[in-house]
N, CA, C and O of each residue as an XYZ file, in Angstrom:
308
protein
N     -42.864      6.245     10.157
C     -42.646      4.919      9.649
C     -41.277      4.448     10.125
O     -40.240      5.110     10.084
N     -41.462      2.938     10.683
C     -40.050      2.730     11.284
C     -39.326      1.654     10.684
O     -39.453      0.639     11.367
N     -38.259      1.395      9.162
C     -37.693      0.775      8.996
C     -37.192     -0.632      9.558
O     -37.218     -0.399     10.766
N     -36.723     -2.035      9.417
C     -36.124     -2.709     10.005
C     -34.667     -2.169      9.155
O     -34.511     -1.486      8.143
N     -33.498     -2.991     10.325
C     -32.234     -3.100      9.629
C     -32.344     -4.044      8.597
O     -33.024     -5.068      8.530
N     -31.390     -3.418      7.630
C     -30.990     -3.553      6.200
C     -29.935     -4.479      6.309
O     -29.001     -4.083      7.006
N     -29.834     -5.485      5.868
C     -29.257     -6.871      5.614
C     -27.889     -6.779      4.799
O     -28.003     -6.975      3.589
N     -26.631     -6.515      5.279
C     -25.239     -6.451      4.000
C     -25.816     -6.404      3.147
O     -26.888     -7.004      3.229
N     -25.518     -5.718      1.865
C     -25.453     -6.254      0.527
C     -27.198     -6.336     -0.293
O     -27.350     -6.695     -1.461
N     -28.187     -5.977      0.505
C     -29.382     -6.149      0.292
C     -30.253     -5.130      0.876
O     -30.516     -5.150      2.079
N     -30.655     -4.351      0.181
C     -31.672     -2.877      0.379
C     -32.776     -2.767     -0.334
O     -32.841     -2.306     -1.474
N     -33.926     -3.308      0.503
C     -35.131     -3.290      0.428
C     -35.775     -4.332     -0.706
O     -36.781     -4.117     -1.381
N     -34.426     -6.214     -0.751
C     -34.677     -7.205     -1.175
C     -33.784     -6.763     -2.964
O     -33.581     -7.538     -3.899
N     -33.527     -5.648     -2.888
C     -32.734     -5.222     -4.195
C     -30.844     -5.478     -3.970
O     -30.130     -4.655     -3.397
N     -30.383     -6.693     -4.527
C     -28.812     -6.774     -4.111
C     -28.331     -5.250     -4.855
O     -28.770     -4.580     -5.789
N     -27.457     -5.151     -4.119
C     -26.383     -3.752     -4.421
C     -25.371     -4.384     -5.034
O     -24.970     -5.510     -4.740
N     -24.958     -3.709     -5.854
C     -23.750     -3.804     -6.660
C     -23.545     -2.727     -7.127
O     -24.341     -1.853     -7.470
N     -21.759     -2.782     -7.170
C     -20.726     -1.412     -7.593
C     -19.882     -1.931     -8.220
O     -19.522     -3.025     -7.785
N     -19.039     -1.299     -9.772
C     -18.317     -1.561    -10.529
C     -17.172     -0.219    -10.396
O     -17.564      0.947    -10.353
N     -16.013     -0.526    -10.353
C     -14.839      0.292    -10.423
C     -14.000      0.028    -11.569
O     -13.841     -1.155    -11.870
N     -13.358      1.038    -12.354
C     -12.207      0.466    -13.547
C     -11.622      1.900    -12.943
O     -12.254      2.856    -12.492
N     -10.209      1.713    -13.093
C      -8.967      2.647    -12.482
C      -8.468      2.208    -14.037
O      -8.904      1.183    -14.561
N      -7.250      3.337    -14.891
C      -6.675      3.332    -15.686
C      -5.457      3.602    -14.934
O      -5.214      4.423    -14.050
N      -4.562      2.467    -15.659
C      -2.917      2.526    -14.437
C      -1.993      3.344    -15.275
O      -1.762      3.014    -16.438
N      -1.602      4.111    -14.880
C      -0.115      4.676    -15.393
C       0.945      4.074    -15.569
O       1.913      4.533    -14.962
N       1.112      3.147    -16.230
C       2.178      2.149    -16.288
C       3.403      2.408    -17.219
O       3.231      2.447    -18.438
N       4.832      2.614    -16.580
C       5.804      3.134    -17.711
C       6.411      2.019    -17.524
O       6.595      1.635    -16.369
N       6.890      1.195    -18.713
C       7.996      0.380    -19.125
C       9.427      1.353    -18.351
O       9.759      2.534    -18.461
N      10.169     -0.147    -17.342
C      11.159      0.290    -16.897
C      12.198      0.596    -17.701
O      12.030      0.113    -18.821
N      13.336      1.280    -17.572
C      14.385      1.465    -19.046
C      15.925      0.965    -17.813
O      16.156      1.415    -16.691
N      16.804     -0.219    -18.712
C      18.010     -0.104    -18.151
C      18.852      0.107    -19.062
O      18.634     -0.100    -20.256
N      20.540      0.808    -18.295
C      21.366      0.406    -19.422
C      22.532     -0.239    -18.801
O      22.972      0.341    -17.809
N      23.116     -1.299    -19.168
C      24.180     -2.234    -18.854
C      25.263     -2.055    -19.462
O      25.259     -1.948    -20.689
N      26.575     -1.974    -18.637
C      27.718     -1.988    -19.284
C      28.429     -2.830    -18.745
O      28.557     -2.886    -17.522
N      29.147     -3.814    -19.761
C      30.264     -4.900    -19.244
C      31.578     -4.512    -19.710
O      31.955     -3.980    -20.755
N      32.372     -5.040    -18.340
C      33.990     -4.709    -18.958
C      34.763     -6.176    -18.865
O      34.872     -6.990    -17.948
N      35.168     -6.147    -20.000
C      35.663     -7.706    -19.859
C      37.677     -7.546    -19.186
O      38.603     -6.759    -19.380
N      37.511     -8.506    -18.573
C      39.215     -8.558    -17.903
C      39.404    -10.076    -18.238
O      39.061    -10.997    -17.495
N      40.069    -10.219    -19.608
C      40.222    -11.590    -19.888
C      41.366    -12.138    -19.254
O      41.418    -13.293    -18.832
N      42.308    -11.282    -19.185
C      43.420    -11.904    -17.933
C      43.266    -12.555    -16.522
O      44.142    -13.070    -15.828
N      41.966    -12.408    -16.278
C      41.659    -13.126    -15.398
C      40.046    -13.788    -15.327
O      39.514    -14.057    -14.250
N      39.482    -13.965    -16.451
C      38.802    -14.145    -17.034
C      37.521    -13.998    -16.306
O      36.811    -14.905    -15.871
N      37.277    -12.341    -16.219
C      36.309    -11.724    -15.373
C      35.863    -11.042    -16.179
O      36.391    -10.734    -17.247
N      34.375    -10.574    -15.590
C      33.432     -9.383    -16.409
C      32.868     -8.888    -15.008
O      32.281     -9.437    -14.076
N      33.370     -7.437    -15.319
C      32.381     -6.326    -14.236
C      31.039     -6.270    -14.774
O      30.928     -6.774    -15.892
N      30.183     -5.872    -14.354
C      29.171     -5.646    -14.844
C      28.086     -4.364    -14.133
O      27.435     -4.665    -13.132
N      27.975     -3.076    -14.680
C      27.345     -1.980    -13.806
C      26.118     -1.148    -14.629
O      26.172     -1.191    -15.858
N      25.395     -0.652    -14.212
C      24.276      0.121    -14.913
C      23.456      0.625    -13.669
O      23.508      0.535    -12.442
N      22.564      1.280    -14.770
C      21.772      2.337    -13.671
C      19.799      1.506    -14.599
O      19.553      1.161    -15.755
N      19.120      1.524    -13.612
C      17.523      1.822    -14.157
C      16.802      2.722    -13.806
O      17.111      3.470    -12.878
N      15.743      2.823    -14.450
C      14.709      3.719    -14.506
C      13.363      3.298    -14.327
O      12.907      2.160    -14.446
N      12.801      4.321    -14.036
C      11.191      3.594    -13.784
C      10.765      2.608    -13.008
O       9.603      2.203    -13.052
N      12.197      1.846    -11.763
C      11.929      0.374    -11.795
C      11.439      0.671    -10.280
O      12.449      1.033     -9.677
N      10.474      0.675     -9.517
C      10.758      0.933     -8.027
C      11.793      0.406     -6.856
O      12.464     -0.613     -7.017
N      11.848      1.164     -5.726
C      13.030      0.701     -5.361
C      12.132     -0.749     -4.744
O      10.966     -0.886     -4.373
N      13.182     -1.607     -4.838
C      12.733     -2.978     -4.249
C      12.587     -3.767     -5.248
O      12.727     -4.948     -4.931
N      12.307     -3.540     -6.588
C      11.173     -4.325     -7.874
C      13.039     -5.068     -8.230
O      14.099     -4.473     -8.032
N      12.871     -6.326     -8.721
C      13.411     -6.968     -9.190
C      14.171     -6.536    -10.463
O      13.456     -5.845    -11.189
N      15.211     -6.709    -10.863
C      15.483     -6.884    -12.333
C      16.114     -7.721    -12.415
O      17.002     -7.977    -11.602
N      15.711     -8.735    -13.921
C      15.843     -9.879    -14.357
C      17.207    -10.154    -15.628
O      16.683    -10.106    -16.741
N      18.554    -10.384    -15.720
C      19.546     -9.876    -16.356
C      19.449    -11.186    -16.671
O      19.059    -11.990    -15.824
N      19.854    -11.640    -18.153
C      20.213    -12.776    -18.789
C      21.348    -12.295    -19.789
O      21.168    -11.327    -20.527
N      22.487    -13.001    -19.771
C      23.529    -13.158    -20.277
C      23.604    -14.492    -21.294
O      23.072    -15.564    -21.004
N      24.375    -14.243    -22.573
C      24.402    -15.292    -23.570
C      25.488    -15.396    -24.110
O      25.702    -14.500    -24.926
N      26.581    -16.414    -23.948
C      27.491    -16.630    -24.703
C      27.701    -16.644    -26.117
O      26.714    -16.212    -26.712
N      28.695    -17.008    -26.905
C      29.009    -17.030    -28.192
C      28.096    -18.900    -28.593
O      27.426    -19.153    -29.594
N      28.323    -19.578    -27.772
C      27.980    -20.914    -27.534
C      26.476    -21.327    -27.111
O      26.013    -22.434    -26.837
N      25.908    -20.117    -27.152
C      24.420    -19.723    -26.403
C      24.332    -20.437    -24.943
O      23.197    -20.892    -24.805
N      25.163    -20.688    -23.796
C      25.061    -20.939    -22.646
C      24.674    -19.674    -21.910
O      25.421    -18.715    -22.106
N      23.652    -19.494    -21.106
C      23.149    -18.408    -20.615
C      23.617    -18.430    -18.846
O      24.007    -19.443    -18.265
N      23.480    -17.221    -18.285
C      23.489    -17.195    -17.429
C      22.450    -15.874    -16.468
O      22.538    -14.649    -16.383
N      21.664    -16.736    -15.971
C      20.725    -15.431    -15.038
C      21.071    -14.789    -14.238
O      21.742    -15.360    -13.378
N      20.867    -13.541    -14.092
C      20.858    -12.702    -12.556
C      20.214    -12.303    -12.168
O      19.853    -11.651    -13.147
N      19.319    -11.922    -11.148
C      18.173    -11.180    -10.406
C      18.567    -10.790     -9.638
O      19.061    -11.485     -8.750
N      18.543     -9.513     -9.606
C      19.120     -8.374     -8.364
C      17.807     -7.206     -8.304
O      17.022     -6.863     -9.188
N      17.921     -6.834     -7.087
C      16.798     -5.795     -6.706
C      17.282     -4.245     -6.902
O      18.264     -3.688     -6.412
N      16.477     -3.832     -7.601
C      16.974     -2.193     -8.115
C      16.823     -1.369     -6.863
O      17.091     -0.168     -6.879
């Protein structure tokens, strides 16, 4: 018995279908920030280390005054 070719996606007028679910390992990144204030010249260092974050992945730093004026930073870990 000699078959014809089978059409993408369609075997013997029956569509094919496949379902996948993957469970992600996902860890919350952890940072810790330390500021040093130099009011004499009215500067702030600012240094820390993260975790979990890959290299390249963004981190998103928001700063808040006494006055609530904020200021963003985004730097790549």
């Amino acid at each position: 018995m000699v078959k014809s070719p089978l059409t993408p996606g369609i075997d013997s007028n029956n569509p094919l279908t496949a379902d996948d679910a993957e469970e992600l390992d996902a860890t919350a990144g952890n940072l810790t920030v330390d500021l040093v204030l130099d009011n004499a010249n009215d500067q702030a260092d600012i240094t820390g280390t993260s975790q979990d974050i890959p290299t390249g992945g963004t981190v998103d730093l928001v700063l808040t005054d006494v006055d609530g004026n904020t200021i963003e930073i985004n730097d790549v870990a």
